[in-house]
TORMI-187557 format. One record per residue (C-alpha): x, y, z; residue in three letters. Coordinates in nm, 4 decimals, always signed. Each point is the difference from the previous one (the first is absolute). Layout:
<recs>
REC;x;y;z;aa
REC;X;Y;Z;ALA;
...
</recs>
This chain:
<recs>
REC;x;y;z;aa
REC;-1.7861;-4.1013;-4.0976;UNK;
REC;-0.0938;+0.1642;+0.3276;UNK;
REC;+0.0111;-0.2388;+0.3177;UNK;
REC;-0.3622;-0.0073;+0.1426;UNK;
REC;+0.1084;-0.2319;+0.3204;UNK;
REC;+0.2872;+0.0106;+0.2411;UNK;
REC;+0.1477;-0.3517;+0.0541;UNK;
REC;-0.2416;-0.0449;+0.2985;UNK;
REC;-0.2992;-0.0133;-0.2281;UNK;
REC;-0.1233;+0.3561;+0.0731;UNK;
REC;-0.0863;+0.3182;-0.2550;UNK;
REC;+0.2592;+0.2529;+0.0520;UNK;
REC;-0.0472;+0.3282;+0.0491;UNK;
REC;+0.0604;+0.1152;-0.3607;UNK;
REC;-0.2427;-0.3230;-0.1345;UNK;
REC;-0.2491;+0.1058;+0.2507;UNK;
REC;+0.0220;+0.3539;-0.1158;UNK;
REC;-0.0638;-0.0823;-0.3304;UNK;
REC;-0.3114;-0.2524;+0.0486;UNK;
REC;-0.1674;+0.2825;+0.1795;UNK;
REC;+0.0752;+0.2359;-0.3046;UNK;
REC;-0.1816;-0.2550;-0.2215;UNK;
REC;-0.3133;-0.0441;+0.2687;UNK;
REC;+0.0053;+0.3871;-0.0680;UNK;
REC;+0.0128;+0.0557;-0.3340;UNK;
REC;-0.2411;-0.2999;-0.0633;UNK;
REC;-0.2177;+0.2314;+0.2437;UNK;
REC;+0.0088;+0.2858;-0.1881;UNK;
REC;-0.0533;-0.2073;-0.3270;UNK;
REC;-0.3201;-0.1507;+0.1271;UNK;
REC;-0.1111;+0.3788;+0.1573;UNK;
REC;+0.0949;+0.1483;-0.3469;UNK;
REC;-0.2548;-0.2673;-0.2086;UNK;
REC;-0.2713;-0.0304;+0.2885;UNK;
REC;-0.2174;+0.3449;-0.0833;UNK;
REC;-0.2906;-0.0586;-0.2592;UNK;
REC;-0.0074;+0.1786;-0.3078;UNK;
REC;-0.2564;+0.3002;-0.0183;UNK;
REC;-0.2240;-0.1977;-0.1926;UNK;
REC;-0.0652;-0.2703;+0.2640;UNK;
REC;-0.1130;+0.2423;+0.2603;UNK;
REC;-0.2332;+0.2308;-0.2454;UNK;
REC;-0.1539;-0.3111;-0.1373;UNK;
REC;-0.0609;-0.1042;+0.3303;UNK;
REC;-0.1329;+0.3362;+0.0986;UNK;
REC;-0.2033;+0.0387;-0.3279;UNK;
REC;-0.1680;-0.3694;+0.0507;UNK;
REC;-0.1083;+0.0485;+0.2899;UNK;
REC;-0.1331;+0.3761;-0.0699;UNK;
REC;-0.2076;-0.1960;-0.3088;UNK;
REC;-0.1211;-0.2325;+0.2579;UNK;
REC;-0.1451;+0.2456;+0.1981;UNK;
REC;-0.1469;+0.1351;-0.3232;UNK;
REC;-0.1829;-0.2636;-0.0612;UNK;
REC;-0.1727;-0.0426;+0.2962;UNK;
REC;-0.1166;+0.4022;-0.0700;UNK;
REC;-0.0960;-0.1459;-0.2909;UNK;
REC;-0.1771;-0.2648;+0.1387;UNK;
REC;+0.2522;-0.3002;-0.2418;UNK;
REC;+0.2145;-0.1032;+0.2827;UNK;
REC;-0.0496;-0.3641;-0.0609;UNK;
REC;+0.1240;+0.0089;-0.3451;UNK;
REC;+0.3029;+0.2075;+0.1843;UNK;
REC;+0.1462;-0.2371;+0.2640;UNK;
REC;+0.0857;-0.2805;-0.2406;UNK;
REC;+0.2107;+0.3398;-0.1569;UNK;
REC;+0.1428;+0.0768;+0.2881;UNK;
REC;+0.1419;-0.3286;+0.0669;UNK;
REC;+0.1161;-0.0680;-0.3588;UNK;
REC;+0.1508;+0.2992;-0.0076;UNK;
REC;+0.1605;+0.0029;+0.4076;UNK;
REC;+0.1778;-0.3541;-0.1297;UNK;
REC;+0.0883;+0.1115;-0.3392;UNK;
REC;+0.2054;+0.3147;+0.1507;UNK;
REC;+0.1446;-0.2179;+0.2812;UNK;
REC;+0.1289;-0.2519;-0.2959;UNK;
REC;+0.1072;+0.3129;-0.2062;UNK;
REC;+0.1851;+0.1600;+0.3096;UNK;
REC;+0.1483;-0.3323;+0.1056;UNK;
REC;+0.1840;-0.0187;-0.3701;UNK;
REC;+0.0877;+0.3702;-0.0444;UNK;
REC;+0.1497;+0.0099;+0.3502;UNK;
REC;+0.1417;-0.3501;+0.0314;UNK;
REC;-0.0975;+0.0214;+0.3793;UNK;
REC;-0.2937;-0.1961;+0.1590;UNK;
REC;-0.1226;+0.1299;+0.3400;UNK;
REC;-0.2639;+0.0594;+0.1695;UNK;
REC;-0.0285;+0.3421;-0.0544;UNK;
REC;-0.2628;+0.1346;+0.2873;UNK;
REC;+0.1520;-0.2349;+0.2207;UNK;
REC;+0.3524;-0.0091;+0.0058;UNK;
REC;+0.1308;+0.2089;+0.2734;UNK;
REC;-0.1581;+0.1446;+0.3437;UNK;
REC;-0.0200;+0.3325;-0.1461;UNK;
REC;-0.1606;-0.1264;-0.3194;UNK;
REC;-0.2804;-0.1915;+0.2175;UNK;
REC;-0.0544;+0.3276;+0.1844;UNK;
REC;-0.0580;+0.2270;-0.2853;UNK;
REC;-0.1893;-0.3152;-0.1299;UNK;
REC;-0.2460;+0.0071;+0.3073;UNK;
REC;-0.0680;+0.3477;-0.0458;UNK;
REC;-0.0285;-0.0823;-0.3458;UNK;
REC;-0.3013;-0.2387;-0.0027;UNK;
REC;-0.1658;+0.2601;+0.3064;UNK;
REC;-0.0119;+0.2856;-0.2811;UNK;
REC;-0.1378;-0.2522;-0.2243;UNK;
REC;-0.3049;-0.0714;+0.2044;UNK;
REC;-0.0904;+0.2726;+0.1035;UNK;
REC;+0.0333;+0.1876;-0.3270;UNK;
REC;-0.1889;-0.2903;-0.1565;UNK;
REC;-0.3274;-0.0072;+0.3274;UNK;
REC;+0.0214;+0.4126;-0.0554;UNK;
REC;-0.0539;-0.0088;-0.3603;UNK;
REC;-0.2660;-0.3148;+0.0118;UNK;
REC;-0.1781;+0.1932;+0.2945;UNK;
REC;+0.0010;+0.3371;-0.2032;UNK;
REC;-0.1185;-0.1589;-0.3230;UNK;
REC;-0.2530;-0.2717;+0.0945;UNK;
REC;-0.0832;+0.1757;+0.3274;UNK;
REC;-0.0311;+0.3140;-0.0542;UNK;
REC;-0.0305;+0.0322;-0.3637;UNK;
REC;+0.3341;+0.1881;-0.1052;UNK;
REC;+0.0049;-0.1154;-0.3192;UNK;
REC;+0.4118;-0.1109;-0.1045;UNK;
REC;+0.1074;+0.0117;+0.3520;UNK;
REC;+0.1425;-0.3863;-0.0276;UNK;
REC;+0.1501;+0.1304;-0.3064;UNK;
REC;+0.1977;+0.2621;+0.1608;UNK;
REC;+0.0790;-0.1880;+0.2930;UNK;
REC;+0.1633;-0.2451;-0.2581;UNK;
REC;+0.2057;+0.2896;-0.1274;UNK;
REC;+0.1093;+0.0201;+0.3615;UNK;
REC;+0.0908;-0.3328;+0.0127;UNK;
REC;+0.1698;-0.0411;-0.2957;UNK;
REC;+0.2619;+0.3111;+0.0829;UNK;
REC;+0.0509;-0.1534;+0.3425;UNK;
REC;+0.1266;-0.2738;-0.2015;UNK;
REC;+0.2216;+0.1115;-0.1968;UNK;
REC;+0.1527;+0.1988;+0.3154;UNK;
REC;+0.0043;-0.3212;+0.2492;UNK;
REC;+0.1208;-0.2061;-0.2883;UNK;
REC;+0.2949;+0.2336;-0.0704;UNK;
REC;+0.0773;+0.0700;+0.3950;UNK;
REC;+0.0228;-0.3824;+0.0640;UNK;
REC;+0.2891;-0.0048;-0.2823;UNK;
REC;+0.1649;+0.2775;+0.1630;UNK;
REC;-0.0347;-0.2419;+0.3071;UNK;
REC;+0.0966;-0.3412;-0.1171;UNK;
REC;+0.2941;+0.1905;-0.1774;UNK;
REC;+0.1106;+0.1540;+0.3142;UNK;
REC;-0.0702;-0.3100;+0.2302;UNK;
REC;+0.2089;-0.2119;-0.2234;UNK;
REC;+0.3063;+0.2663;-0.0183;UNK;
REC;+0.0152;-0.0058;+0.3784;UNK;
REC;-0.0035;-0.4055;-0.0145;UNK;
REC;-0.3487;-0.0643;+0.2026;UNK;
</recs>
């Protein structure tokens, strides 16, 4: 049995040693499991393209009681395939800042495509801004993975 205390009452070296081993490879553990699987991102990506859709198709308020079913159904889903819970878009600095920038693209994809369409009469253009919305998505969604997973590695 290894000694994990001097007789003073403090970790030795070697005890300490190996305590920061298992903060580590719990670390790596957590980093390993924390990344969505494809689907969650797509299906965010492809919900919120369909949203956008909608509103070209003038049906969006059939489409937001959708969008939320389906937004908590692939947070439940992600929560059990993973076994991680986190807040995703929120977790680290970095994640907040690609995030922020995020939610900016949104808008103004979203005001561009409403202007063009009901506006100026380009018909689809709040479809097509959807599209544009739902690959920025899937790329934020799998960046802040990449993100969390490093953030956690390094122990912040």
């Amino acid at each position: 049995m290894e000694t994990i205390a001097d007789n003073s009452g403090r970790p030795t070296p070697d005890s300490a040693r190996s305590a920061l081993d298992v903060v580590a490879a719990s670390r790596a553990r957590a980093a390993a499991r924390i990344g969505a699987p494809w689907w969650y991102h797509v299906g965010l990506g492809a919900t919120l393209a369909l949203v956008f859709l909608a509103m070209s198709l003038r049906v969006a308020s059939s489409a937001g009681a959708v969008l939320v079913v389906v937004v908590l159904g692939l947070g439940c889903a992600v929560r059990r395939a993973t076994g991680v819970s986190y807040e995703r878009y929120t977790s680290t600095p970095g994640a907040i800042k690609a995030y922020g920038g995020y939610v900016l693209a949104i808008v103004l994809l979203a005001a561009a495509g409403m202007y063009l369409e009901w506006g100026a009469g380009v018909r689809w253009a709040i479809a097509v801004a959807g599209g544009g919305v739902g690959v920025l998505t899937v790329v934020l969604g799998h960046r802040v993975d990449a993100v969390a997973r490093r953030a956690i590695r390094a122990g912040r």
